[in-house]
C-alpha positions in Angstrom: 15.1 -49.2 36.9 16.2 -46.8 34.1 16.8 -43.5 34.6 14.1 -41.4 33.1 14.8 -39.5 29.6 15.5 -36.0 30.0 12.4 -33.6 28.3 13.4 -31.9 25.4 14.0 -28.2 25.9 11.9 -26.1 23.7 13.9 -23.8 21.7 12.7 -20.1 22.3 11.8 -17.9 18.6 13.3 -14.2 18.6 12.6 -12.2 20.8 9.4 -10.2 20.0 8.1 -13.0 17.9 6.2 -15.7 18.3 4.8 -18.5 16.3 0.5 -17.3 16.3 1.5 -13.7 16.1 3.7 -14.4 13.1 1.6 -16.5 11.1 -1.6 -13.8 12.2 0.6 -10.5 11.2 1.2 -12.5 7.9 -2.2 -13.3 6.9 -3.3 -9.2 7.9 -0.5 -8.1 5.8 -1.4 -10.0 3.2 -5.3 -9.6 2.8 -4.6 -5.9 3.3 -2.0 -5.2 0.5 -4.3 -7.2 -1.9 -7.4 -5.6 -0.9 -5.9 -1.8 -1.0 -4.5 -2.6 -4.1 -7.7 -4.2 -5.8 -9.7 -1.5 -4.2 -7.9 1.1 -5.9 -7.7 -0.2 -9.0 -11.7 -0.9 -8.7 -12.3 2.6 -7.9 -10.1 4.2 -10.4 -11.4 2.2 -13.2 -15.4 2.5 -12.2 -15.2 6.4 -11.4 -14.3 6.7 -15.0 -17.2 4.4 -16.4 -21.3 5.6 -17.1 -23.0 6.4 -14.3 -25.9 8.3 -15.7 -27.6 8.6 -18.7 -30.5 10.6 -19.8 -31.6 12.6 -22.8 -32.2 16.4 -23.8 -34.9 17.9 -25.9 -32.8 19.7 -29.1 -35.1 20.8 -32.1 -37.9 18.4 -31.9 -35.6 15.3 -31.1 -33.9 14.1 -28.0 -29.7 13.8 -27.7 -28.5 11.5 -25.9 -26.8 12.2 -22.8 -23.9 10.2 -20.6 -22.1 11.1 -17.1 -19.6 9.5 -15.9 -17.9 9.0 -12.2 -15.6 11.9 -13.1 -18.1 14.1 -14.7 -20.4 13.6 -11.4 -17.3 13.3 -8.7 -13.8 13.8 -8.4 -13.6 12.8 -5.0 -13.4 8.6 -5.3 -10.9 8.7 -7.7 -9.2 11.5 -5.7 -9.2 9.3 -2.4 -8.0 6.3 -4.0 -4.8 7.8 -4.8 -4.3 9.1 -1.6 -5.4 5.4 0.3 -3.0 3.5 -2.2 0.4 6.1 -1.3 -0.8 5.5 2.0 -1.2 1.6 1.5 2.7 2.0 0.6 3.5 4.5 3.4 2.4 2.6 6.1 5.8 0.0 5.5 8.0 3.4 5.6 7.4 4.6 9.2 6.8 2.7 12.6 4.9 3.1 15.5 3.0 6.6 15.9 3.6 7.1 12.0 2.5 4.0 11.2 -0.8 4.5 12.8 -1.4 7.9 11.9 -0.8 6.3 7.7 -3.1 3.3 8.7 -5.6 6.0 9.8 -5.3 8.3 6.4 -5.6 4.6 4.8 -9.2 4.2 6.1 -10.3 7.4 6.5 -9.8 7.1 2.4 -11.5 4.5 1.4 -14.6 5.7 3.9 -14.8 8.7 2.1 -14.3 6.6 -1.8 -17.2 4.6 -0.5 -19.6 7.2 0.7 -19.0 10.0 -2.1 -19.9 7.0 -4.8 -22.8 6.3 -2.7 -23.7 9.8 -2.7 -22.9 10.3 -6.5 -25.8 7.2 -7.3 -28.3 9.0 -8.1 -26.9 12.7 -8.4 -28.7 14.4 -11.5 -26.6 17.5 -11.7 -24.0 16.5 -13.9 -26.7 15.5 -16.9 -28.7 18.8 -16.3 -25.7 20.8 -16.7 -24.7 19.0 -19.9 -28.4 19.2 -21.6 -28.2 23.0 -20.6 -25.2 23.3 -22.7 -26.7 21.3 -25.4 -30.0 23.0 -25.7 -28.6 26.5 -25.0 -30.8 27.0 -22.0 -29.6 27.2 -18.7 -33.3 26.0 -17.1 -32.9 22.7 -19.1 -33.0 19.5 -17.4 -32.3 16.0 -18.7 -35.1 13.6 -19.1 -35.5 9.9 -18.7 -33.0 10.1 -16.1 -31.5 6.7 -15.2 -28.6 5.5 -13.2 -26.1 2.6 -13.5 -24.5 -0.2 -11.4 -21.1 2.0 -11.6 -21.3 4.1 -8.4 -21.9 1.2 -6.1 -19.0 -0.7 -7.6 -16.9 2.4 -6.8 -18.1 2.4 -3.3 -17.5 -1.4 -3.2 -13.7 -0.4 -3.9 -13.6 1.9 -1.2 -14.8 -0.3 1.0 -11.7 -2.8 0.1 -9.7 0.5 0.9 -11.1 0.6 3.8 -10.5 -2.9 5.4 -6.7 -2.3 4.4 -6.4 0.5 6.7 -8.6 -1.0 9.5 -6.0 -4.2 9.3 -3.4 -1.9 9.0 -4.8 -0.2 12.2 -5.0 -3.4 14.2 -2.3 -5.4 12.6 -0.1 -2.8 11.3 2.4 -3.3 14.7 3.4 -6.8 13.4 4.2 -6.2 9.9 8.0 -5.6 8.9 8.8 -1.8 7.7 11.2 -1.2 4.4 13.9 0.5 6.8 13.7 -2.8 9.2 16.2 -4.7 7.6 19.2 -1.9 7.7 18.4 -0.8 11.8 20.4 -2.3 14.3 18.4 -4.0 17.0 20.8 -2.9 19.9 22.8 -6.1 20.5 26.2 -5.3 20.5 28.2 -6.7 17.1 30.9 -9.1 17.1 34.5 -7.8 17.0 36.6 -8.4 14.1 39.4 -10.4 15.3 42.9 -8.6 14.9 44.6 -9.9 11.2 47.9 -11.8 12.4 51.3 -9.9 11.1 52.5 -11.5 7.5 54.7 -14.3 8.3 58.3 -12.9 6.0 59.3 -16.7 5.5 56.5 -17.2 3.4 57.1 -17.4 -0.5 54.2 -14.5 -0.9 56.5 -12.3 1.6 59.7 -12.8 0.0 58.5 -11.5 -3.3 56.5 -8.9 -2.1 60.0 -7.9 -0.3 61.9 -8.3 -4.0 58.8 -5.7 -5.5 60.3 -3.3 -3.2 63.7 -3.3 -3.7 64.3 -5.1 -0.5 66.8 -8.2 0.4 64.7 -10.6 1.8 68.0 -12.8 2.6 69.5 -9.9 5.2 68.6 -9.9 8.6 66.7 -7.1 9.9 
């Protein structure tokens, strides 16, 4: 009979790694640096669009008022700055920094999503602006009507806010900027020690001449 074939031994990954956990901390960081990013950009660009239009009563006639996101609320574009240097913070620190970061990260885009939700159907902005164009601080702008603006900001904050909820529960397996330069406490190799110049060889002997010595005496 032959003798059985040995079983191949598995080859062990890094320490700290392995294959599921890798391939799942890739796939986290990578939905959550596109959807902080988008999410961001979404909010910054749909704060500053229409979000309420109306008109005011001037002289017989009616002007034509418009609000935007930034007219009604600072606060969405506000918190997407923040979520986004925190979208880029969270790769600068590690453990108890990187949660804290991950928590600023959605705690941002919470409050992005719920101040454009609020800011729907907020009136305030187009009664202050027909009060300054009728002259009358009791003025109020008529045939109120909002647009499709707020909840697309809020959407964007909601993208901010799955970045930081991966980054919350993901955030332990994804590399940091600083990773690359730390030393993981195995020692380093010694350098072996350089072998002393050999004075036969040609190199020597004119290296020897340079200096003004006779490479022909004996020392």
């Amino acid at each position: 009979m032959s003798a059985a074939s040995p079983a191949p031994v598995p080859h062990p990954l890094p320490r700290g790694e392995t294959g599921p956990a890798v391939s799942t901390g890739r796939r986290s960081l990578a939905v959550a640096l596109l959807s902080g990013a988008v999410g961001a950009v979404v909010v910054l660009l749909a704060s500053g669009r229409p979000w309420a239009e109306g008109t005011a009563s001037v002289g017989g006639g009616s002007l034509p008022l418009v609000a935007d996101g930034q007219d009604i609320t600072g606060a969405p574009a506000a918190l997407a700055i923040v979520g986004l240097a925190a979208l880029v913070a969270v790769f600068a620190v590690r453990r108890a920094g990187r949660l804290l970061v991950s928590a600023l990260l959605a705690l941002s885009g919470a409050g992005a999503a719920v101040t454009a939700y609020l800011g729907a159907s907020d009136s305030a902005a187009l009664d202050e602006k027909a009060a300054t164009a009728t002259g009358d601080a009791t003025a109020a702008a008529a045939a109120l009507t909002h647009t499709a603006w707020p909840y697309v900001t809020a959407v964007g904050g909601l993208l901010i806010l799955l970045a930081g909820l991966l980054a919350l529960f993901h955030g332990r397996k994804w590399p940091a900027m600083s990773g690359r330069y730390e030393r993981d406490g195995s020692p380093r190799p010694r350098k072996a020690p350089r072998a002393a110049p050999d004075p036969e060889r040609p190199e020597e002997l004119w290296k020897a001449l340079d200096r003004g010595e006779d490479p022909t005496r004996d020392a």
